[in-house]
PyMOL Python script that loads the backbone (N, CA, C, O; Angstrom):
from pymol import cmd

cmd.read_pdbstr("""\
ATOM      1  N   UNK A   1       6.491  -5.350 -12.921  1.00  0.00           N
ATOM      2  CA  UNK A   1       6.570  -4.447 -11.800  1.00  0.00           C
ATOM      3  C   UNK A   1       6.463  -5.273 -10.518  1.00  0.00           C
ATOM      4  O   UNK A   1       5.478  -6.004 -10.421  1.00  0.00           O
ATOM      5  N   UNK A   2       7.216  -5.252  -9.674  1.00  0.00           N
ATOM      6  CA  UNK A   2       7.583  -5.478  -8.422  1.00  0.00           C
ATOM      7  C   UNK A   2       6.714  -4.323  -6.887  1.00  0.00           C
ATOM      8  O   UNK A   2       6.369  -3.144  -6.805  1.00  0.00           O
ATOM      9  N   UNK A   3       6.683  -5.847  -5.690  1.00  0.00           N
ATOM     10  CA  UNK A   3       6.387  -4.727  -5.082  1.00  0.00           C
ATOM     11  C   UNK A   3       7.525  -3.546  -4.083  1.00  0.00           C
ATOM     12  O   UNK A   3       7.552  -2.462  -3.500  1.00  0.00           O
ATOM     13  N   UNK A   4       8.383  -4.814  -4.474  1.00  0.00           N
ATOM     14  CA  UNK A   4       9.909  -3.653  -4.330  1.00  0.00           C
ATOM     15  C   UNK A   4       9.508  -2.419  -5.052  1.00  0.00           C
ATOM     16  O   UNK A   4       9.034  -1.566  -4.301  1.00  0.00           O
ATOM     17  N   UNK A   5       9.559  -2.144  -6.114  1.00  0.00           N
ATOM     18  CA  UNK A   5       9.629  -1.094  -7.116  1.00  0.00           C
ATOM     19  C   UNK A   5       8.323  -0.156  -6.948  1.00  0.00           C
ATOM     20  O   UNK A   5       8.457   0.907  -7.554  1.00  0.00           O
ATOM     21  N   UNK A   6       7.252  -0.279  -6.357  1.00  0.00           N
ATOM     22  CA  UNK A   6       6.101   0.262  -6.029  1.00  0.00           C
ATOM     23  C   UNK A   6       6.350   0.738  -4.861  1.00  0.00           C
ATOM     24  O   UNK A   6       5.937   1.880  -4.662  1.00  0.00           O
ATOM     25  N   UNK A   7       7.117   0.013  -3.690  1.00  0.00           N
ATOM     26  CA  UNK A   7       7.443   0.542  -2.651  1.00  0.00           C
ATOM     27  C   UNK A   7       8.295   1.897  -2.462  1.00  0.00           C
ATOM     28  O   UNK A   7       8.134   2.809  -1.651  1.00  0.00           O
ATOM     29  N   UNK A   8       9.750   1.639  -4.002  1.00  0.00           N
ATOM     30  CA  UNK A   8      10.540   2.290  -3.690  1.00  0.00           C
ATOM     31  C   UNK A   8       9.898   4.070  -4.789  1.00  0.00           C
ATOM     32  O   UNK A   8      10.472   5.145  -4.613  1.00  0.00           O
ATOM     33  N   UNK A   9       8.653   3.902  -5.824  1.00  0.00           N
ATOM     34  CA  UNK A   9       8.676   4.636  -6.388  1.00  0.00           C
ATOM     35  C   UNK A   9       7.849   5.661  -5.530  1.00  0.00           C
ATOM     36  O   UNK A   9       8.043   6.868  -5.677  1.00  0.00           O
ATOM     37  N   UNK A  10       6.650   5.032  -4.363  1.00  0.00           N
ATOM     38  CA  UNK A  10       5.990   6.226  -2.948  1.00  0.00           C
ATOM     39  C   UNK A  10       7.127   6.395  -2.552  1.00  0.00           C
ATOM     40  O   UNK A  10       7.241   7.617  -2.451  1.00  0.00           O
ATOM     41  N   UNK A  11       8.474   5.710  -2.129  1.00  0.00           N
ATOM     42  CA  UNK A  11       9.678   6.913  -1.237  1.00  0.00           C
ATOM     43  C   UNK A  11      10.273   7.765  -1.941  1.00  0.00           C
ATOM     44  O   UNK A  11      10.972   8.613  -1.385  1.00  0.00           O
ATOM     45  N   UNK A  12      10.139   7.738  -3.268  1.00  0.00           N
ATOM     46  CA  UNK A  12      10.678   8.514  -4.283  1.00  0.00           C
ATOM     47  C   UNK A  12       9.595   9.958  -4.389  1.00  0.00           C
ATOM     48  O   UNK A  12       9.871  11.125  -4.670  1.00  0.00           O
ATOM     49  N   UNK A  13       8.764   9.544  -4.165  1.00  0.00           N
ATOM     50  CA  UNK A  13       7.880  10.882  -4.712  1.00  0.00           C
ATOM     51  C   UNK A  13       6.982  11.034  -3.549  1.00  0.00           C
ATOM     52  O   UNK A  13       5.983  11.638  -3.940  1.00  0.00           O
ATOM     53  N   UNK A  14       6.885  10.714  -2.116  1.00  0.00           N
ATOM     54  CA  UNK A  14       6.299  11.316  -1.093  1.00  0.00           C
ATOM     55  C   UNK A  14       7.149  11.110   0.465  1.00  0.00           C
ATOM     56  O   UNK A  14       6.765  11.709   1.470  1.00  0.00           O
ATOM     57  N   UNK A  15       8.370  10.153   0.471  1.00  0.00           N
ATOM     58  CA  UNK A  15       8.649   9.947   1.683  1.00  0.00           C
ATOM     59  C   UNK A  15       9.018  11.231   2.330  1.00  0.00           C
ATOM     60  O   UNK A  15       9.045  11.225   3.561  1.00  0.00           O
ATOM     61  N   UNK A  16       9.363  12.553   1.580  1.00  0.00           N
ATOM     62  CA  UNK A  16      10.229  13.810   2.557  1.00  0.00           C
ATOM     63  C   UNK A  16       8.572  14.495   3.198  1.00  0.00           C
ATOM     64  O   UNK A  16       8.447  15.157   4.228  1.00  0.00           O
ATOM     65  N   UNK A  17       7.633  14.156   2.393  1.00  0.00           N
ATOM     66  CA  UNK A  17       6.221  15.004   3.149  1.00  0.00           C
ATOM     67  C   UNK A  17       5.355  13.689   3.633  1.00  0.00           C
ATOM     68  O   UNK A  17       4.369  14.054   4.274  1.00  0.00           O
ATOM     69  N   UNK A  18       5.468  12.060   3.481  1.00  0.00           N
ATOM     70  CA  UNK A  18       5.209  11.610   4.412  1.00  0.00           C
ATOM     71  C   UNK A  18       5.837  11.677   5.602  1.00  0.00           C
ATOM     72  O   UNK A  18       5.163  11.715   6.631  1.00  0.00           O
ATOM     73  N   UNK A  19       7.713  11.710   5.655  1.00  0.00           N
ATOM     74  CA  UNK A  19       8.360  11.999   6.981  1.00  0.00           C
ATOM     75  C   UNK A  19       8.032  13.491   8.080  1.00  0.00           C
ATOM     76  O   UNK A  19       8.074  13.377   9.305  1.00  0.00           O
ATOM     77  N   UNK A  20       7.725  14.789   7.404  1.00  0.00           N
ATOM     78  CA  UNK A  20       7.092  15.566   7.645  1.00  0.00           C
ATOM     79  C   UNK A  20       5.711  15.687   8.366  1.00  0.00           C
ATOM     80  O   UNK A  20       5.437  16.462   9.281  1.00  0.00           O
ATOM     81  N   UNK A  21       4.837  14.699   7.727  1.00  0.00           N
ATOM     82  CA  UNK A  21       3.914  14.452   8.520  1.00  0.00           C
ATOM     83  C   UNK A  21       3.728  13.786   9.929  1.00  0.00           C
ATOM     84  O   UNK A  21       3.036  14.105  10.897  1.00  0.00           O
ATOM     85  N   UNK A  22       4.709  12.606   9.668  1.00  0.00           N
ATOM     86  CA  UNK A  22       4.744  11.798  10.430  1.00  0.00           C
ATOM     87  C   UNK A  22       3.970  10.601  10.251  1.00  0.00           C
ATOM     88  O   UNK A  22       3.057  10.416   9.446  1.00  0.00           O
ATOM     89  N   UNK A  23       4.378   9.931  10.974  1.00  0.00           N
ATOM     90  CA  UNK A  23       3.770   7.846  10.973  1.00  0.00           C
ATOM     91  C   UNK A  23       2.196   7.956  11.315  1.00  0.00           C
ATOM     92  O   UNK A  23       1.300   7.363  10.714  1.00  0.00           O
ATOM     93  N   UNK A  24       2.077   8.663  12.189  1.00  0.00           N
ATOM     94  CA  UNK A  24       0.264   8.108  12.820  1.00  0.00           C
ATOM     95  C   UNK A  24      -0.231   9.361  11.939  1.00  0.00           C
ATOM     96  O   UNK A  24      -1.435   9.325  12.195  1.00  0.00           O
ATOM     97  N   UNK A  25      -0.069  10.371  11.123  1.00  0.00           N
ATOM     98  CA  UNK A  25      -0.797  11.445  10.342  1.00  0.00           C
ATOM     99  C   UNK A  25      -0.932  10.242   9.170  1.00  0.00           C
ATOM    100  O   UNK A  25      -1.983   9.807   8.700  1.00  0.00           O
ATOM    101  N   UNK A  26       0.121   9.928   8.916  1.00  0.00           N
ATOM    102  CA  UNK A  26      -0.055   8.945   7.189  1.00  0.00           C
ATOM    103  C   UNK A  26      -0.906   8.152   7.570  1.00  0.00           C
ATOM    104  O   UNK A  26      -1.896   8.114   6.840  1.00  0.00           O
ATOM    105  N   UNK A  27      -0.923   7.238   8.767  1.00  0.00           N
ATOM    106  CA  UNK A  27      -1.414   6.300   9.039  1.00  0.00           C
ATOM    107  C   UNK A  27      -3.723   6.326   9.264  1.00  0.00           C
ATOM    108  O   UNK A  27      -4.594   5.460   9.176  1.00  0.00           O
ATOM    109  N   UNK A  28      -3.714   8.136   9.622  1.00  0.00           N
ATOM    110  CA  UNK A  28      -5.095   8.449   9.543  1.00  0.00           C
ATOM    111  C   UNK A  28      -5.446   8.690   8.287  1.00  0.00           C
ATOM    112  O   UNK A  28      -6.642   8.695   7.995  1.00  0.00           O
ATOM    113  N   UNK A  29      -4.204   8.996   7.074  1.00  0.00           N
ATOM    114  CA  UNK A  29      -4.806   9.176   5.758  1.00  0.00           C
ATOM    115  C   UNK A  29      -5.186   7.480   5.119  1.00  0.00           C
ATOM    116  O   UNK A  29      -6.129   7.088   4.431  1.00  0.00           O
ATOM    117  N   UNK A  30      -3.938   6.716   5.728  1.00  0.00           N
ATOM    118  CA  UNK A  30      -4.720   5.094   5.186  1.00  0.00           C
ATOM    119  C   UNK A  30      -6.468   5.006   6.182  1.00  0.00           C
ATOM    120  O   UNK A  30      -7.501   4.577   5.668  1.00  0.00           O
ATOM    121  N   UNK A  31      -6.405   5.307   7.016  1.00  0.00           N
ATOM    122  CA  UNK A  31      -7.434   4.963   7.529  1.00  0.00           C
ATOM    123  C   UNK A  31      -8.998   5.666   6.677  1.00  0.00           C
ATOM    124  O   UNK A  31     -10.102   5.134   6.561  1.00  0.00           O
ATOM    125  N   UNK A  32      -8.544   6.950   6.224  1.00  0.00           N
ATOM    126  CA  UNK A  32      -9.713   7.345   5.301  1.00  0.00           C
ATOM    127  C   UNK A  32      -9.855   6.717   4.275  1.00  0.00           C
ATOM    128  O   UNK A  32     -11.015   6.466   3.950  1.00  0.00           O
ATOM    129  N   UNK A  33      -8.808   6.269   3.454  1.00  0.00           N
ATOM    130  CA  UNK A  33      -8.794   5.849   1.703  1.00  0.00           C
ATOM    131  C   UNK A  33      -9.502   4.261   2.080  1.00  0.00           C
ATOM    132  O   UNK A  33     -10.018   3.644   1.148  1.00  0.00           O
ATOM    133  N   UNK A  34      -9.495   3.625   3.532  1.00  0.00           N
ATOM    134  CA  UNK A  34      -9.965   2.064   3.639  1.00  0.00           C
ATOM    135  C   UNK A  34     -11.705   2.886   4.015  1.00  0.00           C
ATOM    136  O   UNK A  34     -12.564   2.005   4.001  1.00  0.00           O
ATOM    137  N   UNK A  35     -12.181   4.005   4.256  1.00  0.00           N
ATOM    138  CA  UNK A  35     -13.470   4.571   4.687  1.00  0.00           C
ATOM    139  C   UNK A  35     -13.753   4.863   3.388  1.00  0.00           C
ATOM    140  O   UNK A  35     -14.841   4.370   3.092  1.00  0.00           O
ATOM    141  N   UNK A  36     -13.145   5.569   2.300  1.00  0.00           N
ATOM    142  CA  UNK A  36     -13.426   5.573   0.652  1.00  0.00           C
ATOM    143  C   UNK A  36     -13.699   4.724   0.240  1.00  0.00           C
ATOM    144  O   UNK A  36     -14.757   4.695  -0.389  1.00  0.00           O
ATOM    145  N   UNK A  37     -12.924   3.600   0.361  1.00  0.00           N
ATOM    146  CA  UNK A  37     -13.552   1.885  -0.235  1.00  0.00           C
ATOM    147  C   UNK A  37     -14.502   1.910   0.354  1.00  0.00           C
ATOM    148  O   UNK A  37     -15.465   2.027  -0.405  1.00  0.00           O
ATOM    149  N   UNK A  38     -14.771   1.860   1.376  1.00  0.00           N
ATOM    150  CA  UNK A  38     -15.665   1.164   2.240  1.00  0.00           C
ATOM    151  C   UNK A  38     -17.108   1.880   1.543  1.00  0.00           C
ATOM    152  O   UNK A  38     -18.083   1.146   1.379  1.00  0.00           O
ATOM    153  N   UNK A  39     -17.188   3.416   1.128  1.00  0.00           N
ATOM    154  CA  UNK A  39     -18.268   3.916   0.695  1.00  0.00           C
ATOM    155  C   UNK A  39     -18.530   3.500  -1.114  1.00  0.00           C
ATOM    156  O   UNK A  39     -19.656   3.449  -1.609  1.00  0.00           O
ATOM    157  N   UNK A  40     -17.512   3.293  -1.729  1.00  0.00           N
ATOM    158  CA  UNK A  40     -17.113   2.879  -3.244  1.00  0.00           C
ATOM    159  C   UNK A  40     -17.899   0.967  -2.997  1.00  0.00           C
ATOM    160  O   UNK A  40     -18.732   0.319  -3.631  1.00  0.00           O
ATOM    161  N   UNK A  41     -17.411   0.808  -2.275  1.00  0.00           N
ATOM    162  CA  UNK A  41     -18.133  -1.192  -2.037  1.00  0.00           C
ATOM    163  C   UNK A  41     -19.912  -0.825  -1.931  1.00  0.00           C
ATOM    164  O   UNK A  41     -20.739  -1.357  -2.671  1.00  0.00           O
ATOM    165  N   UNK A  42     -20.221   0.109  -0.935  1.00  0.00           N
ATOM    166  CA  UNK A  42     -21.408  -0.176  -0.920  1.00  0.00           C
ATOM    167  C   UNK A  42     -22.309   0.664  -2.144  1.00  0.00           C
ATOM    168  O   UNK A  42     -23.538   0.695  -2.191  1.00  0.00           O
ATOM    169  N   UNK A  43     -21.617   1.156  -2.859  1.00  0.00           N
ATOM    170  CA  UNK A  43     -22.390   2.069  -3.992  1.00  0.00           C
ATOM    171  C   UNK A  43     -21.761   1.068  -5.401  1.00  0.00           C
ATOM    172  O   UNK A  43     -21.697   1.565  -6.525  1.00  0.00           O
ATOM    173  N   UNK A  44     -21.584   0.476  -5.285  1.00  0.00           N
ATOM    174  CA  UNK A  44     -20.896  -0.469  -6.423  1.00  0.00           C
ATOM    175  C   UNK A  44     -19.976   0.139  -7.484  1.00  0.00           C
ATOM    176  O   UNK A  44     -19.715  -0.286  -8.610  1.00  0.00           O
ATOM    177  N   UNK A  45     -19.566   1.190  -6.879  1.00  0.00           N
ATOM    178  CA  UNK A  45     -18.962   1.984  -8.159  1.00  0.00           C
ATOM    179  C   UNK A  45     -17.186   1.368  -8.436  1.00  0.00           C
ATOM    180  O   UNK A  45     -16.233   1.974  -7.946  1.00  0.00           O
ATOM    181  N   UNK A  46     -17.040   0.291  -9.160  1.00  0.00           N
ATOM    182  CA  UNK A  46     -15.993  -0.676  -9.737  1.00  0.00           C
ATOM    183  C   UNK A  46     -14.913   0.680 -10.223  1.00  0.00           C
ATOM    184  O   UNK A  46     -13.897  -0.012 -10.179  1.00  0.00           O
ATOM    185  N   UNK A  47     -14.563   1.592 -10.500  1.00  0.00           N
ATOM    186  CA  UNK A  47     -14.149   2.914 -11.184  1.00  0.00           C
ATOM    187  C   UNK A  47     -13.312   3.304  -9.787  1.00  0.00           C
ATOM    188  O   UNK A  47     -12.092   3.474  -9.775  1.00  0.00           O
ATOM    189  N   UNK A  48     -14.310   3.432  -8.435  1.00  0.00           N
ATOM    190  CA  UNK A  48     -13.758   4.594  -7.446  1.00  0.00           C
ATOM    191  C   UNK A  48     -13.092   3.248  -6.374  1.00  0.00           C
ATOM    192  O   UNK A  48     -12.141   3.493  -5.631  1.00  0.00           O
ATOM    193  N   UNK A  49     -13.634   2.059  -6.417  1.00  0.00           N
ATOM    194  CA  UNK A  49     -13.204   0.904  -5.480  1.00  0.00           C
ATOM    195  C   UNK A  49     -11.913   0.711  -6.223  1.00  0.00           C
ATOM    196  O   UNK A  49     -11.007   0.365  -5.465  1.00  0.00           O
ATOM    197  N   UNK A  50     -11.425   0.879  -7.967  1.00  0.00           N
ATOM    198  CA  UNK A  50      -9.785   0.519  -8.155  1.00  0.00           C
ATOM    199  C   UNK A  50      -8.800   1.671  -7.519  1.00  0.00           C
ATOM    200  O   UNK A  50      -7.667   1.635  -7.038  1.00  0.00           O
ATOM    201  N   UNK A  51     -10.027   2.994  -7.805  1.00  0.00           N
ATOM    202  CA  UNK A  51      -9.014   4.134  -7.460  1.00  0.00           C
ATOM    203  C   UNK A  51      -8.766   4.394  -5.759  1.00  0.00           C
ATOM    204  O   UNK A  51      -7.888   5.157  -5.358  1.00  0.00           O
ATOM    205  N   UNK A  52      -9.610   3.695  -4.909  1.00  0.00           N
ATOM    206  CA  UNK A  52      -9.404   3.602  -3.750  1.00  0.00           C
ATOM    207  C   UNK A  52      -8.430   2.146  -2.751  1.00  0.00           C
ATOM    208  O   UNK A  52      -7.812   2.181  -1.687  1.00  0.00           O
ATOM    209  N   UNK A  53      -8.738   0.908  -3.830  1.00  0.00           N
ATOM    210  CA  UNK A  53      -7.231  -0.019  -3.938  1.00  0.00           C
ATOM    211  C   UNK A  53      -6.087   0.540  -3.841  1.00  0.00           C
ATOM    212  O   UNK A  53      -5.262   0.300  -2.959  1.00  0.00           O
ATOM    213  N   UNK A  54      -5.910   1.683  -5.162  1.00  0.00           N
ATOM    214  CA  UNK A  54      -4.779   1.807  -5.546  1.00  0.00           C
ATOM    215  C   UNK A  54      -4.189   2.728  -4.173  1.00  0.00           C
ATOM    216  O   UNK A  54      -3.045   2.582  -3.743  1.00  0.00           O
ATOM    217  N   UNK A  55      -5.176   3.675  -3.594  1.00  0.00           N
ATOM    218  CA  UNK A  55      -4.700   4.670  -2.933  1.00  0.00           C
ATOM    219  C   UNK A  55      -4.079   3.777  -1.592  1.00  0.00           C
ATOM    220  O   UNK A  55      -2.893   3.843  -1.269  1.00  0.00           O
ATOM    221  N   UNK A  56      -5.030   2.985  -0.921  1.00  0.00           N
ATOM    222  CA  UNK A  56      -4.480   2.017  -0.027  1.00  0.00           C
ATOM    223  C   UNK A  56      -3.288   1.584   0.165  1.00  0.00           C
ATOM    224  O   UNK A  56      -2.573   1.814   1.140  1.00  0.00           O
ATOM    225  N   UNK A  57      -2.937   0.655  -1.187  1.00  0.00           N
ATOM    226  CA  UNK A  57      -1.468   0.102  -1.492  1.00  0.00           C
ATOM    227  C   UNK A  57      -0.485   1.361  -1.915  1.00  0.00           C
ATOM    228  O   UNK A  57       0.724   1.166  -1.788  1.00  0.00           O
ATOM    229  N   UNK A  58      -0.838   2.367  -2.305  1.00  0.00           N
ATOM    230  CA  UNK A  58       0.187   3.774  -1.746  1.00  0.00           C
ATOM    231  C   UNK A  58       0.602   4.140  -0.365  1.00  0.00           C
ATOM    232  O   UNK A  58       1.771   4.117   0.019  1.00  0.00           O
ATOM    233  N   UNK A  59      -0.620   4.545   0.495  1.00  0.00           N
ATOM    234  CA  UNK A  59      -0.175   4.618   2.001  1.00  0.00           C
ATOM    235  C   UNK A  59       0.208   3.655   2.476  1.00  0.00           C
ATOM    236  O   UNK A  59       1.181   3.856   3.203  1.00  0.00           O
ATOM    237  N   UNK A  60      -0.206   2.328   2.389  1.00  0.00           N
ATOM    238  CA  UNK A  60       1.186   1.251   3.049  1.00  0.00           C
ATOM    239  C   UNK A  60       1.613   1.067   2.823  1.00  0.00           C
ATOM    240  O   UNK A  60       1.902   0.000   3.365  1.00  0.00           O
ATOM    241  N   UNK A  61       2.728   1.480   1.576  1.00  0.00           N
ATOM    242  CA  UNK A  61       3.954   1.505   1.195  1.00  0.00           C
ATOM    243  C   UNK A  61       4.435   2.719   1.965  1.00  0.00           C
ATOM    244  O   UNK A  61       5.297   2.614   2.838  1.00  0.00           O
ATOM    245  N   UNK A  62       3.975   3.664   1.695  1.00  0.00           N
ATOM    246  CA  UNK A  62       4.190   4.979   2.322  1.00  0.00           C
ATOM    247  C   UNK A  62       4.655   4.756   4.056  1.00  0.00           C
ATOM    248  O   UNK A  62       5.618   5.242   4.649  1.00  0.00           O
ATOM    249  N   UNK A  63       3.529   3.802   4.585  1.00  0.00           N
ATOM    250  CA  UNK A  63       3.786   3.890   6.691  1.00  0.00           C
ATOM    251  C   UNK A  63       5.457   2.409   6.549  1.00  0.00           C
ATOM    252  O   UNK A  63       6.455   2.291   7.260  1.00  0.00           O
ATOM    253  N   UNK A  64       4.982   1.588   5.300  1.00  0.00           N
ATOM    254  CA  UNK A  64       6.400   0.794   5.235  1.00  0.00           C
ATOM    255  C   UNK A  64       7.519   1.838   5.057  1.00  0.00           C
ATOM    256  O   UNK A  64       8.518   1.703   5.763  1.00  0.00           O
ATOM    257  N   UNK A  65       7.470   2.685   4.340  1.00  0.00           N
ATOM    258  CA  UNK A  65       8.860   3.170   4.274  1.00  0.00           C
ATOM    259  C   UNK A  65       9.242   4.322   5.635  1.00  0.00           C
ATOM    260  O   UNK A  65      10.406   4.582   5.940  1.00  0.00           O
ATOM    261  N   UNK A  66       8.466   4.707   6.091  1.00  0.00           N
ATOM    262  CA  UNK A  66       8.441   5.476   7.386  1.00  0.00           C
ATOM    263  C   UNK A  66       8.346   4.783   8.182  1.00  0.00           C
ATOM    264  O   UNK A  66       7.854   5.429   9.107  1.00  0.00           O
ATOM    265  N   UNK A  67       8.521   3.655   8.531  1.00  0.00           N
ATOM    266  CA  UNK A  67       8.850   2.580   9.594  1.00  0.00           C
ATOM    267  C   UNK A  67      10.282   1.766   9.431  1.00  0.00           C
ATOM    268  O   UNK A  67      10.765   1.116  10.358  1.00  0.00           O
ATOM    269  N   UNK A  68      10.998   1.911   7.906  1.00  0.00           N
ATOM    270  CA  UNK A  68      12.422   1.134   7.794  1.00  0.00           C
ATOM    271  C   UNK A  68      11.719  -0.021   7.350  1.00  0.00           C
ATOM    272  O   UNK A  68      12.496  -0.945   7.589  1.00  0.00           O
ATOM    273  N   UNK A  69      10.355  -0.639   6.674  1.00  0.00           N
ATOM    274  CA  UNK A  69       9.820  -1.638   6.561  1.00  0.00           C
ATOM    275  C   UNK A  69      10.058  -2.313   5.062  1.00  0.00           C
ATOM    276  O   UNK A  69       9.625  -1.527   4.219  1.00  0.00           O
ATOM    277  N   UNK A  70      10.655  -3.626   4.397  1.00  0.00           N
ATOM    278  CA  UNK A  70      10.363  -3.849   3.551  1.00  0.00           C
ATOM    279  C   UNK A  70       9.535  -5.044   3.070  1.00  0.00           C
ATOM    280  O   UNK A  70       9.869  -6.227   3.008  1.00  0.00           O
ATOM    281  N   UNK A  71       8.256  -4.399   2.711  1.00  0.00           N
ATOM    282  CA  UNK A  71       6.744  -4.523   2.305  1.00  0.00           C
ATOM    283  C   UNK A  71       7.124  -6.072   2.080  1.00  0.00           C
ATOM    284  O   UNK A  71       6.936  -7.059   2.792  1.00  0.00           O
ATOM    285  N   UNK A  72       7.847  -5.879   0.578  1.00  0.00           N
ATOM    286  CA  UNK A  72       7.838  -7.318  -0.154  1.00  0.00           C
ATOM    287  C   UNK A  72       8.522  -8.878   0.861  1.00  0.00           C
ATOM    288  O   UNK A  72       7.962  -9.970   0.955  1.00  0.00           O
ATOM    289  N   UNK A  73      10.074  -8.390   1.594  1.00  0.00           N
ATOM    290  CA  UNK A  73      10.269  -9.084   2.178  1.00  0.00           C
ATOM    291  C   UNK A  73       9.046  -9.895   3.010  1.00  0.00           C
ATOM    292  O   UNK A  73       8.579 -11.020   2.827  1.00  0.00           O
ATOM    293  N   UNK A  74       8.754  -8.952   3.908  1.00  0.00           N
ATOM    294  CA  UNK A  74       7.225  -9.209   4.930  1.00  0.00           C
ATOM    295  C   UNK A  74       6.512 -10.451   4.119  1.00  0.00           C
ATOM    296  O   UNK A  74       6.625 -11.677   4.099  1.00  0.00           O
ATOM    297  N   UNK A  75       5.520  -9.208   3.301  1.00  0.00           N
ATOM    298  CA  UNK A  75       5.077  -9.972   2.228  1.00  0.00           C
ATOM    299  C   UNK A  75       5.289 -11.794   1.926  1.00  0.00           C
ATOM    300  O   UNK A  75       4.487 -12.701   2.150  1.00  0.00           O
ATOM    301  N   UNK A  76       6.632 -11.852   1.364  1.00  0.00           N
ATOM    302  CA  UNK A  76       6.745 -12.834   0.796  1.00  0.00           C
ATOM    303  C   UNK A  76       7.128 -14.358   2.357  1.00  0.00           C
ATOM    304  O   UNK A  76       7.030 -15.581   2.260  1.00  0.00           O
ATOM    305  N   UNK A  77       7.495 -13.591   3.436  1.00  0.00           N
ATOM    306  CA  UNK A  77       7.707 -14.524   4.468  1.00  0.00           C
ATOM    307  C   UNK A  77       6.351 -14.720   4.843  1.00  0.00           C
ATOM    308  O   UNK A  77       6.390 -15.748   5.519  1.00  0.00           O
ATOM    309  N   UNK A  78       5.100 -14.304   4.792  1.00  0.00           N
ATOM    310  CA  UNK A  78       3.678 -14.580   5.239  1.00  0.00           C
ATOM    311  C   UNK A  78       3.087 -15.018   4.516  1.00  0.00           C
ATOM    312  O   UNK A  78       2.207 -15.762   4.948  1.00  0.00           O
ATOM    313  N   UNK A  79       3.196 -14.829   2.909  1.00  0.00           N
ATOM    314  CA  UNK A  79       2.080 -15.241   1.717  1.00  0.00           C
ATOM    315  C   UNK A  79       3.318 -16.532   0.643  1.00  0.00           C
ATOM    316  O   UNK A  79       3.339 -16.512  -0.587  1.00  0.00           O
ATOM    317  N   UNK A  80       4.121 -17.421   1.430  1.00  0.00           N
ATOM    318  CA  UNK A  80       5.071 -17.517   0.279  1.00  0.00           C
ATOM    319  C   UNK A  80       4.001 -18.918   0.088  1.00  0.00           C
ATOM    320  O   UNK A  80       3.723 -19.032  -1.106  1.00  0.00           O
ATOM    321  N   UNK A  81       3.652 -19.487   0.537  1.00  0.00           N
ATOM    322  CA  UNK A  81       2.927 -20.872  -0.239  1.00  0.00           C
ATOM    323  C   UNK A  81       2.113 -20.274  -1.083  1.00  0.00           C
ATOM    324  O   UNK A  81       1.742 -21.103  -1.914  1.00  0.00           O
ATOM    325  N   UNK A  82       1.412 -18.681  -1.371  1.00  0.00           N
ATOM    326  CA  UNK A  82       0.626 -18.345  -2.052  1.00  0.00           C
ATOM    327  C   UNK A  82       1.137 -17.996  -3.184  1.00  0.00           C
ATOM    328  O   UNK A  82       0.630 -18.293  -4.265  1.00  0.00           O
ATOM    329  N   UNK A  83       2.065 -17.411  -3.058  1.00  0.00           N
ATOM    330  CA  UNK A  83       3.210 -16.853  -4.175  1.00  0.00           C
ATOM    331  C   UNK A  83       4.183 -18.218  -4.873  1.00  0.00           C
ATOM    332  O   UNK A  83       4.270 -18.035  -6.088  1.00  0.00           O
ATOM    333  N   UNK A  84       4.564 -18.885  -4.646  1.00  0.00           N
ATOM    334  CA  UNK A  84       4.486 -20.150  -5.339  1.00  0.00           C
ATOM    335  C   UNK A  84       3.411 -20.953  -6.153  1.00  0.00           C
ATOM    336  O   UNK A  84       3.603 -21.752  -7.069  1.00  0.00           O
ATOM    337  N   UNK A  85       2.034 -20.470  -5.492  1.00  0.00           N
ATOM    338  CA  UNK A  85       1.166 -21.525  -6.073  1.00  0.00           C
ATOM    339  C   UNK A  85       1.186 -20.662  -7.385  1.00  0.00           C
ATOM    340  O   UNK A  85       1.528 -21.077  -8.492  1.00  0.00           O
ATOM    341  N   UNK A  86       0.835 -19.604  -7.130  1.00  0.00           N
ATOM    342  CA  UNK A  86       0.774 -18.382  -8.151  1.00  0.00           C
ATOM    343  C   UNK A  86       1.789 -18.250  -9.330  1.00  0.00           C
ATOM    344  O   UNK A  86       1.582 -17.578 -10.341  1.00  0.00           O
ATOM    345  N   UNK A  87       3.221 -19.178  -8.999  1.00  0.00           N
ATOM    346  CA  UNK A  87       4.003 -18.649  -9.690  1.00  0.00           C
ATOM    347  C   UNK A  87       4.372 -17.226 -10.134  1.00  0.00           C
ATOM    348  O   UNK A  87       4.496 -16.695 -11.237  1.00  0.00           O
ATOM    349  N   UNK A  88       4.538 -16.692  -8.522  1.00  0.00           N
ATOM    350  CA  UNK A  88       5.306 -15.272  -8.775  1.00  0.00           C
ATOM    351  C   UNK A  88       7.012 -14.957  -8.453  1.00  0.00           C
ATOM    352  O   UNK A  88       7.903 -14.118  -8.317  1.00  0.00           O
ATOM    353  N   UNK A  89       6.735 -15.964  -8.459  1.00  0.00           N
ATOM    354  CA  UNK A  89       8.796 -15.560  -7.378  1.00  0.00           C
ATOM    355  C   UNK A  89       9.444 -16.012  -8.769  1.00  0.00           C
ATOM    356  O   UNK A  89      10.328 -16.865  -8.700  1.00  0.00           O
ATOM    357  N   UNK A  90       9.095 -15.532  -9.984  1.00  0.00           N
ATOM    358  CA  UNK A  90      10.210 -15.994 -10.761  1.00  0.00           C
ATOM    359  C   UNK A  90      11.214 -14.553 -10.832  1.00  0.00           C
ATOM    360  O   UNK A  90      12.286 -14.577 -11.437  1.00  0.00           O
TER     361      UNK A  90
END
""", "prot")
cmd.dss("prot")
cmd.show_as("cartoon", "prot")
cmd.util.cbc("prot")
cmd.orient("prot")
C-alpha cells in the first residue's frame, strides 16, 4: 500500500462531504484528532494513540486532496534521503 493509494482511497470515500465542508472546517477536524492524541499520549493508552494516528493521516490526506495536493509527491521531495535509506522507493 502506497501513500498514493491512501490518499486516493479518503477522495474516494469523503472528498464530496470534505468539499462540502470546506478546507478550514476539515482542517479544525485535523486539529481535534492531533488534541485526541495529544489526550491518548498522556494516558498511555497504545489502542486510542493508533486509532488517533490513523485518524490524522486521514484528514491530511483529506485537506491534500481539497487543496489539488499530492501528499506522496511532497512527501517524497522533503523525506527522499529518508526513503532511500529505508528502502522504500522500490
Amino acid at each position: 500500500m502506497s501513500l498514493k493509494c491512501l490518499q486516493e482511497a479518503m477522495r474516494l470515500a469523503y472528498y464530496s462531504r470534505d468539499e462540502e465542508r470546506g478546507v478550514y472546517a476539515t482542517f479544525t477536524w485535523l486539529v481535534e484528532e492531533v488534541g485526541e492524541l495529544a489526550e491518548a499520549l498522556l494516558n498511555g493508552d497504545k489502542e486510542k494513540i493508533g486509532e488517533e494516528v490513523a485518524d490524522i493521516i486521514a484528514w491530511t490526506l483529506s485537506i491534500a486532496n481539497l487543496t489539488g495536493i499530492d501528499a506522496f509527491k511532497h512527501f517524497k521531495e522533503k523525506y527522499m534521503e529518508d526513503l532511500e535509506r529505508a528502502d522504500c522507493l522500490k
